[in-house]
Structure formats: structure tokens, C-alpha cells
VOPATOR-379197 format. One line per field, with one value per residue (C-alpha): residue in three letters; x, y, z. Coordinates in pm, whole numbers, plus 50000, padded with zeros to 5 digits. Example, Ala and Ser with C-alpha at 12.3 -4.5 7.8 and 13.67 -1.06 7.14 Angstrom:
2
residuo [Ala/Ser]
X [51230/51367]
Y [49550/49894]
Z [50780/50714]
//
This chain:
266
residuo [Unk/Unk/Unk/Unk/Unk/Unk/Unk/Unk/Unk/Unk/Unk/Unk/Unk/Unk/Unk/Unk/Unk/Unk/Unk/Unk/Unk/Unk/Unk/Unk/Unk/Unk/Unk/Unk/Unk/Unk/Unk/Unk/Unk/Unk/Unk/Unk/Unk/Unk/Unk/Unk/Unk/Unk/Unk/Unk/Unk/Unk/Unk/Unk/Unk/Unk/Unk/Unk/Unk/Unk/Unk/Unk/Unk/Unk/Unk/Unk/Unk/Unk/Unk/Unk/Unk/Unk/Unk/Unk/Unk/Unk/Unk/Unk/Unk/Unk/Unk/Unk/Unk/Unk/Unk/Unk/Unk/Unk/Unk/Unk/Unk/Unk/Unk/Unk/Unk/Unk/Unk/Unk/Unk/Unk/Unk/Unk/Unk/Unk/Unk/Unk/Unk/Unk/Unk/Unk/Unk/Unk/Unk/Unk/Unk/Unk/Unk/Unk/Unk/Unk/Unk/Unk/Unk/Unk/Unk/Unk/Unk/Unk/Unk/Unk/Unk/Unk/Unk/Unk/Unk/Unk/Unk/Unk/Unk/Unk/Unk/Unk/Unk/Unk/Unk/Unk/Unk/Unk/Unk/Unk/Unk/Unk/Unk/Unk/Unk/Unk/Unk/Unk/Unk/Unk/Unk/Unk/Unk/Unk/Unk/Unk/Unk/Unk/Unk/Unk/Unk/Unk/Unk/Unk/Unk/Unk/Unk/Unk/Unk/Unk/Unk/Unk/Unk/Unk/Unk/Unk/Unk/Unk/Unk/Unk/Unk/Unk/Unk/Unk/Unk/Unk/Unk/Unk/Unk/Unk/Unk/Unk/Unk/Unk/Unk/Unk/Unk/Unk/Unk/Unk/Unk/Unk/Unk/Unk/Unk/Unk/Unk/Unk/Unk/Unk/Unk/Unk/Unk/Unk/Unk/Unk/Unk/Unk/Unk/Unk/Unk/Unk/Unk/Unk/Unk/Unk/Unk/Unk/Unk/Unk/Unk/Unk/Unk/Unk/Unk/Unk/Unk/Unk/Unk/Unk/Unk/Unk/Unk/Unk/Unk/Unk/Unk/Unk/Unk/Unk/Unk/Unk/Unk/Unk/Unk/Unk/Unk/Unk/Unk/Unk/Unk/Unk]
X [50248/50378/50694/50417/50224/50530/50583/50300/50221/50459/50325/49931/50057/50225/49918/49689/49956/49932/49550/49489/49765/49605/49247/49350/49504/49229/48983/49216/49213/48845/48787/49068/48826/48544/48648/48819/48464/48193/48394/48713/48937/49282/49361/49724/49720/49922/49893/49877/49542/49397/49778/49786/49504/49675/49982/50107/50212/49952/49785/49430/49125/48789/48474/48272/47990/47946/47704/47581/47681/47627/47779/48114/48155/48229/48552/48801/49114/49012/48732/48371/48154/47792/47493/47209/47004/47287/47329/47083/47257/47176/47107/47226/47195/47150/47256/47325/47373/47760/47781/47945/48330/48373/48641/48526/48682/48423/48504/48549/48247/48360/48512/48362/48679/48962/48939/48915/48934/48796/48626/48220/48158/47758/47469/47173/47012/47328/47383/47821/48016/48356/48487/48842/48902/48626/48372/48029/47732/47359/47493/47646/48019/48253/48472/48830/49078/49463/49706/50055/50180/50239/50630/50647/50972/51082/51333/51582/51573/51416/51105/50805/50545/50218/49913/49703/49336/49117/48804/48473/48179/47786/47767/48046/48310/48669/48962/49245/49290/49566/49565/49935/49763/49526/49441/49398/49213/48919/48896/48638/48325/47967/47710/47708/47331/47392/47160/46941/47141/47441/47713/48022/48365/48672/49044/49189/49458/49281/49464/49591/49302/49073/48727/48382/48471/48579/48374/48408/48422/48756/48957/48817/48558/48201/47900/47917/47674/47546/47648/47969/48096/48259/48347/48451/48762/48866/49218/49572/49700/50098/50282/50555/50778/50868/51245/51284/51233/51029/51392/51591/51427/51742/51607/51252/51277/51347/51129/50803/50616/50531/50318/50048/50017/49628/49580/49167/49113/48911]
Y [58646/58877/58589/58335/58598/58634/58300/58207/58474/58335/57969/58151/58332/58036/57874/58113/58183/57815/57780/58100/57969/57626/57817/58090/57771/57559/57852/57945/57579/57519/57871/57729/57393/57607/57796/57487/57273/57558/57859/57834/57539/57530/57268/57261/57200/56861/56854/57065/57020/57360/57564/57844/57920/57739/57599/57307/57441/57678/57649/57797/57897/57709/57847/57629/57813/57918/57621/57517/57154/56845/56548/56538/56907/56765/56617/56733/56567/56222/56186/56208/56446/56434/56572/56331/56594/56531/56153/56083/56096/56365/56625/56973/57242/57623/57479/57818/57656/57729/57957/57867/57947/57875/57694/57438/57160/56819/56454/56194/56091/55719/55745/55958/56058/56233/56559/56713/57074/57143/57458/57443/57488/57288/57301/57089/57060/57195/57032/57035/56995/57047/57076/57142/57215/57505/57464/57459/57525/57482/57526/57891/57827/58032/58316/58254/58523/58418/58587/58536/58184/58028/57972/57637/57530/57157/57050/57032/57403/57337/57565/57523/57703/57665/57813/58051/58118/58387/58236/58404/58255/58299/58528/58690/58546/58514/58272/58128/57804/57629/57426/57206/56947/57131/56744/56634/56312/56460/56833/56659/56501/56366/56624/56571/56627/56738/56576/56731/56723/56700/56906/56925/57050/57106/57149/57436/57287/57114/56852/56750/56691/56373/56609/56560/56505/56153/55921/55739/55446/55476/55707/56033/56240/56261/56393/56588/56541/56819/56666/56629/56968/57105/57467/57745/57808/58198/58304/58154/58250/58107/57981/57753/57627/57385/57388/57410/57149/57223/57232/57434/57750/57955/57866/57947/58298/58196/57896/58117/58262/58612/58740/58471/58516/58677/58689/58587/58294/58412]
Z [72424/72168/72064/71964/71754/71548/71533/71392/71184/70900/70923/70880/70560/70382/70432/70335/70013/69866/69891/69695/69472/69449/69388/69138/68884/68955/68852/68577/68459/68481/68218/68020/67956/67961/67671/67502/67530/67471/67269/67082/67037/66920/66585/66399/66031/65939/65607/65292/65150/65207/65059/65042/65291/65570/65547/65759/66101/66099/66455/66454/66658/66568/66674/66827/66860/66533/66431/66693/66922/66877/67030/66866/66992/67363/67267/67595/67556/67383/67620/67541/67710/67534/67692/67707/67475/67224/67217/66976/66601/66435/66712/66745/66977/66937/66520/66290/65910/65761/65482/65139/65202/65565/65655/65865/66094/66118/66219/65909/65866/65770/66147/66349/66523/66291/66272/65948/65759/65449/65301/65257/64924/64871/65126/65158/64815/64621/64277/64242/63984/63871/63501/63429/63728/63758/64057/63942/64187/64112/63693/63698/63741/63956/63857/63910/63872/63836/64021/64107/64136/64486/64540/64703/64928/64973/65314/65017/64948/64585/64511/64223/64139/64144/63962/64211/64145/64349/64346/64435/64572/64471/64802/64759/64939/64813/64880/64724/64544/64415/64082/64031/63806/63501/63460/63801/63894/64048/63810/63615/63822/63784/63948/64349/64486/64865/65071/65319/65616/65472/65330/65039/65137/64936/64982/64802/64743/64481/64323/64676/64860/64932/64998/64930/64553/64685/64825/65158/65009/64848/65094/65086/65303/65076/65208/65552/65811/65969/66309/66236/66212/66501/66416/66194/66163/66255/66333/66285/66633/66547/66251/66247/65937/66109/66114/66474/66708/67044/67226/67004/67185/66967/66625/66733/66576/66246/66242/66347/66068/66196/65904/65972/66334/66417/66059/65962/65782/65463]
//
């Protein structure tokens, strides 16, 4: 009696050992799309329109309950999960309204699918300008404070530099800008009127970015729905420059940017 205790003692713990295995990763899965869909969200920066703030292989945490959901904010994985509360256009849930100088990831509105990340500069009822290159909001302009230049690296090993501005917003908020051009294409504009609704984002990189300055119509993002946003964007949580490929695991060290990891995104 005792031999077929032992016996099957073994075969009871295996068993018992995969199921809580299978359980614990299905439960650790399920929080994992839990926190994707209703908290934070990871996004990777592909291009270089908001230098120096992020830089491209930033990767970054977006709160996505910052302003609230609405049904682009259901996104998991290319598939579309939209309460029926939210399918209406326009609707938002539990909606807080973004603050001048967030950094903020939306869908193209001429889409409705790319993600895109610009800084809020206008709200709803804003009047924006920009003249020479300075950003004008509701007529008082904004202070801009130069500081040192921004040392920019090509693959080739050839660097420029680049004009840096600090520039501070109406409520006090300050970020960095970048100005290569001091005749850009879009540093001298008509005056935007933000609709209700609706609101105007920027790149800092400012002379390299196709923002609300430039309308749908010919490439670029114009007015911002208020349904389109998705989040705020909070932390960089790893940095990469890129010059490591996902299987050169040696070269990982000196690829990784270590200063910008869990830095705040002002």
C-alpha cells in the first residue's frame, strides 16, 4: 500500500506544478493587458520631431488615464476593443482636459489610426500664432531663453549644432525647443483659432515637424480632436541609440542610453 503512495505522489505534484504554472502566467498576462488597455502603455519614438525632448529610440510610458477614454484608447494589439458607451464619435469617459505643455500621444486625425506625439501647446478657444519662430498664444508671446546648443550626431560620425531655446509656458511650464532653420517654412503663420473640441500640438523640434501648424490637407496633423488623444506621456523607461541590433546582446551596453532611463518627460 505504501509502494503505490510513493508512486504516485510524484505524478500528483507535476500535475499540481504545471497548473499553478499555467495559472500564475495566465494571471500575470491578463494584469499585463490590464495595465496596457486601462493604465500605462508603452510607445517608442521613430522619429525626431520632438529633439531634444525625446530622441528617437526613446521608449516611453503614456498615461492613459490621464484624460480620460475614448474609443481609440482600446487599441490592444491592432485590435479594437470599444465599449458601446464609447462608439459614438466624440465620446469620452471619466475626460480630464490636457494642460498647455503636455506631451501627448493621439491618433492622426486624417487617419484615425497612426499614432502620433506632439506637445499641447492651444486649447479650445486658443488664438496661435507663430512669428519668427516665437510661439504666440492668445497675443502675449512666449519667453524663450537660449541656452547651450544641442550637439547633433549623424551614422557618419559628423555632428552640428543646433540652436536650443528654453521655452516657458503661460502656466508655467518649461521645455526645450530646438530652432535649425531661423527661416523655417512654418516660423511665420496666420492666427490658428482652436476649435471647441479640439486642440493644437507642436513638435519641438520645430523646423522638423508636420504639427498642428500644418494642415491635414497637405501632410501634416491640424486641429486635434479631443477624442483622439490617447495619453500623456510620463517617463522614458529605456533609451536606445540605436547602434545595436536586437541580437548583438554584446553591444547592448554601449548602444543603451543610461542617462535617459526613468527620467520625466517635462
Amino acid at each position: 500500500m505504501s509502494k503505490n503512495k510513493s508512486e504516485t505522489a510524484p505524478e500528483e505534484i507535476q500535475e499540481g506544478g504545471f497548473w499553478e504554472t499555467f495559472k500564475t502566467i495566465s494571471v500575470a498576462i491578463l494584469i499585463a493587458l490590464v495595465i496596457r488597455t486601462f493604465a500605462y502603455e508603452p510607445f517608442n519614438i521613430p522619429s525626431g520631431s520632438m529633439k531634444s525632448t525625446l530622441l528617437i529610440g526613446d521608449y516611453l510610458f503614456v498615461s492613459k488615464s490621464a484624460y480620460g477614454y475614448s474609443r481609440y484608447s482600446f487599441d490592444l494589439f491592432g485590435w479594437d476593443i470599444v465599449p458601446p458607451s464609447l462608439g459614438d464619435e466624440g465620446n469620452r469617459m471619466m475626460f480630464s482636459e490636457p494642460k498647455r505643455g503636455d506631451v501627448a500621444v493621439f491618433k492622426l486625425p486624417s487617419d484615425n489610426k497612426t499614432d502620433y506625439i506632439k506637445r499641447i501647446v492651444g486649447l479650445p478657444g486658443d488664438r496661435i500664432q507663430v512669428t519668427d519662430g516665437v510661439l504666440i498664444i492668445n497675443g502675449v508671446a512666449l519667453k524663450r531663453e537660449r541656452v547651450g546648443d544641442f550637439i547633433e550626431t549623424n551614422a557618419y560620425g559628423r555632428s552640428r549644432r543646433i540652436v536650443r531655446y528654453i521655452e516657458t509656458m503661460p502656466n508655467g511650464r518649461r521645455y526645450e525647443t530646438l530652432d535649425i532653420d531661423f527661416h523655417g517654412a512654418n516660423d511665420n503663420t496666420e492666427v490658428f483659432v482652436v476649435p471647441e473640441g479640439h486642440y493644437f500640438a507642436m513638435g519641438d523640434n520645430r523646423d522638423n515637424s508636420l504639427d498642428s501648424r500644418v494642415s491635414a490637407d497637405r501632410g501634416g496633423v491640424g486641429f486635434i480632436p479631443a477624442e483622439n488623444l490617447i495619453g500623456r506621456a510620463d517617463i522614458i523607461f529605456f533609451s536606445t541609440d540605436g547602434s545595436a541590433q536586437i541580437w548583438e546582446f554584446w553591444r547592448w551596453p554601449v548602444a543603451t542610453r543610461f542617462s535617459r532611463i526613468f527620467n520625466f518627460i517635462e
